[in-house]
Residue, then its C-alpha position, 0 to 999 in steps of 0.5 A: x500500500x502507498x500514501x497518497x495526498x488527495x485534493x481537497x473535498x466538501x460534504x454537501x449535506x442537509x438536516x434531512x432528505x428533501x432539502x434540495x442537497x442533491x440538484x445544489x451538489x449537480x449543480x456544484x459539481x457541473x460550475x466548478x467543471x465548467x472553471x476548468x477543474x478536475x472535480x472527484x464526485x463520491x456519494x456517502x451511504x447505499x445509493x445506486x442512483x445519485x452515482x449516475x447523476x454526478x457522473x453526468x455532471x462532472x464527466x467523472x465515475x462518483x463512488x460510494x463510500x459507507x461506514x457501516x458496510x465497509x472496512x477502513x481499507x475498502x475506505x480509502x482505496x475508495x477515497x483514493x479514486x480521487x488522485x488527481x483530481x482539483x478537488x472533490x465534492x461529495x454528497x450525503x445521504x438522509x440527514x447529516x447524523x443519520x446512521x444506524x444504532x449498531x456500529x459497523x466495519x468502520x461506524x454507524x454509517x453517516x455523513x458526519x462519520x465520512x466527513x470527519x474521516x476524510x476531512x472534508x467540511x461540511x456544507x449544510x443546505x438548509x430548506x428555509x422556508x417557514x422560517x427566519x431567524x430560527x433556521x440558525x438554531x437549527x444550523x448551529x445545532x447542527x455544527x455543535x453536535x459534533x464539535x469535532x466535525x470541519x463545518x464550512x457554512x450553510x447554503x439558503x436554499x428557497x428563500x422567499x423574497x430579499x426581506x427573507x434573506x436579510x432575517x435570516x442572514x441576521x441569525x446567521x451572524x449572531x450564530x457566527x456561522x458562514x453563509x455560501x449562498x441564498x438560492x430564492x425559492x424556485x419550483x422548477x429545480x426538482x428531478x423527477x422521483x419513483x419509489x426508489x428515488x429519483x429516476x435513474x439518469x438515463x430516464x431523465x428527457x434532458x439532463x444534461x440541460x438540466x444539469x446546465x441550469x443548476x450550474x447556472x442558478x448557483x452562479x448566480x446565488x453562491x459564492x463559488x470562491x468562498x466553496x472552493x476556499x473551504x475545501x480541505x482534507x485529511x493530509x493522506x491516506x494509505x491506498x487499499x485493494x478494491x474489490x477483487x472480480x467473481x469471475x474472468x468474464x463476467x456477462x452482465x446485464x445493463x438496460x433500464x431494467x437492470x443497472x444497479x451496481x455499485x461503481x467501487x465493485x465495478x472498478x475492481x473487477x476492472x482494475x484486477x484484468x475481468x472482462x465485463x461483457x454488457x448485455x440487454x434483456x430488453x432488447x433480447x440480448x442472450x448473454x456472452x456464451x462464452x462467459x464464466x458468470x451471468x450478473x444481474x444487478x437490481x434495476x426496475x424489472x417491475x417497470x419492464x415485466x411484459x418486454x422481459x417475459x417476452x424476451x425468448x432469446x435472452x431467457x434461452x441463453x440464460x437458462x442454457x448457462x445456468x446448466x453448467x454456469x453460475x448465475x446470480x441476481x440482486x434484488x431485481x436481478x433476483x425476482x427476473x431469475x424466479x418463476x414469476x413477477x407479478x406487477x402493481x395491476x395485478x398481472x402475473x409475468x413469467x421470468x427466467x424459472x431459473x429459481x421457484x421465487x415468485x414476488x408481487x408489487x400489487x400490495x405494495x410493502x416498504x424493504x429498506x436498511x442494511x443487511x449483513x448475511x452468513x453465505x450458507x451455500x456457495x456465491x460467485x466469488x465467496x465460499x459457504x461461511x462468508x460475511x457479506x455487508x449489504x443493503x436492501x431497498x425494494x416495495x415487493x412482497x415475497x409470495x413464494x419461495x421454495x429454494x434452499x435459503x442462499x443466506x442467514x440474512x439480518x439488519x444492522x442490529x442483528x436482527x434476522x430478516x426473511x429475505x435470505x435469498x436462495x439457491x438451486x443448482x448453478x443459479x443464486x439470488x439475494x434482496x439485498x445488493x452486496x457492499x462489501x465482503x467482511x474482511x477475514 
């Protein structure tokens, strides 16, 4: 392992979801690229989406980073993906103290707790409408809790008119705290959301103007020199190994339907000589025959159902390698390899058979949080007996599920869940979408 110096980093956070972090970090990531700098993107905690978003802003891969599911070496090999670039901006995930109860590999799973480790000030973008002066309380709470965390400043965000501003920026100087920019209250900076979050990237009709008008608002609101002054970091850090690939040749599926993977896992498998061999199910694209494992990552096969049932050529392929081959799915890869889906109308749709599970989103039911799993049987690329960290976030109901359990499965506190996967032959397939193996 080598020291490195990374470039200095911010954490764009907020007290709670909803407060319009993620299009000021699109439209962050997007100014500072236009001024000519590198710009290192990351996302704190278990998001497959938002990864997609930085990518389109700042023409750079984002990764995740996640205390409570990865070692303090995946961290930093992690981190260490920003060598070389100007300075890195990374977003947080719920509320800046949000974690769970029970520690993890490395914390609780926070922003705060990836702040700290890397250095990184945090920039807090309060929602202040519905109040004036009382939003520094809120804001000096929030920098008070943990007074060990670097604390940048506060972004305003929908401000109601200058009167507004001034009542505000009064509790602001009273508190002592900074304030980066006043962005006025405007309807149109939302992105389009389904119940998972927002859309995935490539849905968006035009983001990338979308992502220019970010840019531009901020601009006009931010002090964008007085951001950039407040990035810093810890001085170095010691870079680890990624993760190391399942296989040689690994036919993965990416579509509309599937795309959920995790950037870090991805790169590893690259940077250690795999071959990745993409392909479609919607467009009936049979895997790569010639691959040593079929991946399917989560997605949104409830949306594409009828194209997926229809899809003969990719389902023979698929049911061609199982015979010799292993084969796994998460999540939405896991209900496309089971024997049925049946969709919020109601309507059943036949899926690959590769194993008995049959899952319904006619009666929706709320799956969320961490998941830390005890292989009971063998998965690509780790042995019976081994830990995996996870996390699961799905509305589909378990109607059958007749295969010997892949997994003991509980949540972040130890407590057992009923989604431990399963396995038949070649084929395995899990709810939960795989971080990190523990280390040994």
């Amino acid at each position: 392992m080598t020291d490195m110096i990374l470039p200095p980093g911010l954490m764009i956070s907020a007290p709670a979801s909803g407060t319009g972090k993620t299009t000021v970090m699109l439209g962050l990531l997007r100014a500072l690229a236009e001024d000519g700098l590198t710009v290192q993107p990351f996302k704190s905690g278990p998001d497959y989406i938002d990864p997609a978003f930085h990518l389109a802003a700042a023409g750079r891969s984002s990764f995740n980073l996640d205390t409570w599911a990865m070692a303090p070496d995946l961290l930093t090999a992690i981190a260490g993906e920003a060598a070389g670039a100007d300075i890195v901006v990374a977003e947080g995930s719920m509320g800046l103290y949000d974690g769970v109860a029970t520690r993890g590999l490395t914390g609780m799973g926070s922003s705060a707790e990836t702040a700290r480790r890397m250095g990184w000030p945090v920039v807090l973008v309060l929602d202040v409408g519905g109040q004036a002066q009382s939003a520094a309380a809120t804001a000096l709470g929030f920098r008070n809790y943990a007074p060990d965390l670097p604390f940048a400043g506060v972004i305003l965000n929908r401000c109601a008119s200058p009167r507004h501003e001034r009542l505000i920026r009064l509790g602001m100087e009273r508190a002592g705290l900074p304030v980066l920019g006043v962005l006025p209250r405007r309807g149109d900076l939302t992105l389009p959301e389904r119940h998972l979050g927002l859309i995935q990237a490539v849905e968006h009709p035009d983001l990338d103007a979308a992502i220019a008008g970010y840019a531009t608002f901020l601009r006009e609101h931010v002090d964008l020199e007085a951001i950039r002054a407040a990035a810093a970091c810890n001085a170095g850090v010691a870079a680890g190994p990624l993760p190391v690939p399942p296989a040689q040749r690994i036919a993965l599926a990416r579509d509309a339907a599937f795309s959920f993977t995790y950037p870090h896992l991805l790169e590893g498998w690259h940077r250690a000589g795999a071959e990745i061999l993409p392909f479609s199910p919607l467009a009936d694209e049979a895997p790569a025959p010639d691959a040593d494992l079929v991946w399917l990552p989560g997605g949104y096969p409830e949306l594409h159902a009828g194209p997926l049932a229809a899809a003969q050529t990719y389902r023979a392929g698929l049911r061609k390698h199982a015979e010799t081959k292993p084969v796994h799915g998460e999540c939405g890869g896991y209900m496309a390899l089971g024997e049925a889906l049946i969709d919020k109308n109601g309507t059943r749709h036949e899926m690959a058979g590769l194993l008995g599970l049959v899952t319904s989103y006619e009666k929706r039911k709320f799956h969320l949080g961490y998941r830390r799993a005890h292989l009971q049987a063998p998965m690509p690329g780790h042995a019976p007996g081994a830990a995996l960290r996870g996390h699961e976030f799905h509305y589909s109901t378990i109607l059958a599920q007749p295969d010997a359990p892949l997994a003991q499965v509980a949540d972040a506190d130890g407590n057992p869940v009923p989604e431990t996967g399963s396995h038949r032959g070649h084929v395995t397939g899990t709810f939960f979408h795989m971080i990190a193996g523990e280390p040994e």
